[in-house]
C-alpha positions in Angstrom: 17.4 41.4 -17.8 16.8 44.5 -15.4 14.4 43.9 -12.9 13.9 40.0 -14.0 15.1 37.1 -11.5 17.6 34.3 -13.4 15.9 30.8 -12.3 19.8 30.0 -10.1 18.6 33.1 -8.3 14.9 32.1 -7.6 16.0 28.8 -6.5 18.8 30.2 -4.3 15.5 32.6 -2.9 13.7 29.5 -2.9 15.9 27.7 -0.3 16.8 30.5 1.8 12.9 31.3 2.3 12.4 27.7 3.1 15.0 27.0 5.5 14.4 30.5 7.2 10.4 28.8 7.7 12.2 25.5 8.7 13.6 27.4 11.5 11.3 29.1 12.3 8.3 26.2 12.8 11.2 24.3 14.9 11.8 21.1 11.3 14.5 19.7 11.1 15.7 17.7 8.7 15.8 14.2 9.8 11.8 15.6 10.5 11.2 16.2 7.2 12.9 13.4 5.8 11.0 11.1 7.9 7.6 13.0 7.1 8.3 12.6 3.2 9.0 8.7 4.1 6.1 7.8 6.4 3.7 9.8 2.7 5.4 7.4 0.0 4.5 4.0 3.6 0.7 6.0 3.0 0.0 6.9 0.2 -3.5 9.3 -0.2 -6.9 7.2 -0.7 -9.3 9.8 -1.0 -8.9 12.9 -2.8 -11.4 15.7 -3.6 -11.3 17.9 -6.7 -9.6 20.9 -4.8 -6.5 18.6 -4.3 -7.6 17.4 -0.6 -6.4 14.1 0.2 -6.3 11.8 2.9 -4.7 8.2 3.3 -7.1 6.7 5.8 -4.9 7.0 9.2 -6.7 9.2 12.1 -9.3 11.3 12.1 -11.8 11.7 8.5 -10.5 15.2 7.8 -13.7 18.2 7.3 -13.6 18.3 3.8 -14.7 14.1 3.4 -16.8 14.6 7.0 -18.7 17.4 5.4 -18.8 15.3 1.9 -20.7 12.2 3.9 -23.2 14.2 5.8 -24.3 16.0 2.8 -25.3 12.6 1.3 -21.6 11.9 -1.0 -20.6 8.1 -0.6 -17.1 8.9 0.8 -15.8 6.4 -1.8 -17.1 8.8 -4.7 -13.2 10.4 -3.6 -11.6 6.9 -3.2 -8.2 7.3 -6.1 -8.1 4.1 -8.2 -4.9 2.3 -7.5 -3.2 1.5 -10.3 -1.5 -2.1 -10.5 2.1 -2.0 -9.6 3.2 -4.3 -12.8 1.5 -3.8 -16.0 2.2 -7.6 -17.8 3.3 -7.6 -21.6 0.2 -9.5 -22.1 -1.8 -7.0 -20.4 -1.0 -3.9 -22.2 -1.6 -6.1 -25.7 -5.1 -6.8 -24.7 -5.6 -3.6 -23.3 -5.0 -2.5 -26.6 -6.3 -5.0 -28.7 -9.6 -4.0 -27.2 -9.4 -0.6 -28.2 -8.6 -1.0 -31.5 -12.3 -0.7 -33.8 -11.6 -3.1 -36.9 -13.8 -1.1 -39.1 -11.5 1.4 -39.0 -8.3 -0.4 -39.6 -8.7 0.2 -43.8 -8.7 3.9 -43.8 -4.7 3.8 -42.3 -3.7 1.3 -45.2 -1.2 2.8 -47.7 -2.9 3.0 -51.0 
């Protein structure tokens, strides 16, 4: 394994470079704990297709400012919420429906 990296030792890497840049930007973290709780409180609403996203609180950031003066509906990037509880019910008509009966003899065992 000369001159390869074991994964321990790029994780090790990993969370010396990040504290070292937690220092250095002045995070701690009770900061960053906080930061990761207020984002699962928000989650994203708009998202572009470079990964962009915003959750509606402050400012419209450039990329969906820029998006709405050339023209774009901003809720072209609106993310479809998913329902929280998917019923037993639900799921059986969801696939009911895609079920094409036509089809259903050419999976019978002959």
């Amino acid at each position: 394994m000369k001159g390869k990296i074991a994964d321990g030792e790029a994780r090790d890497r990993l969370i010396i470079w990040i504290r070292r840049r937690m220092e250095e930007f002045g995070i701690s973290i009770e900061a960053l704990s906080a930061s990761i709780e207020h984002d699962k409180a928000h989650p994203p609403l708009y998202r572009d297709a470079r990964g962009h996203e915003w959750n509606g609180l402050g400012d419209m950031p450039d990329w969906l400012l820029a998006a709405r003066n050339a023209g774009v509906n901003p809720d072209f990037f609106r993310i479809e919420t998913a329902p929280d509880v998917i019923t037993p019910s639900e799921i059986q008509s969801a696939t009911t429906q895609l079920i094409d009966r036509r089809q259903l003899d050419l999976f019978d065992a002959a």
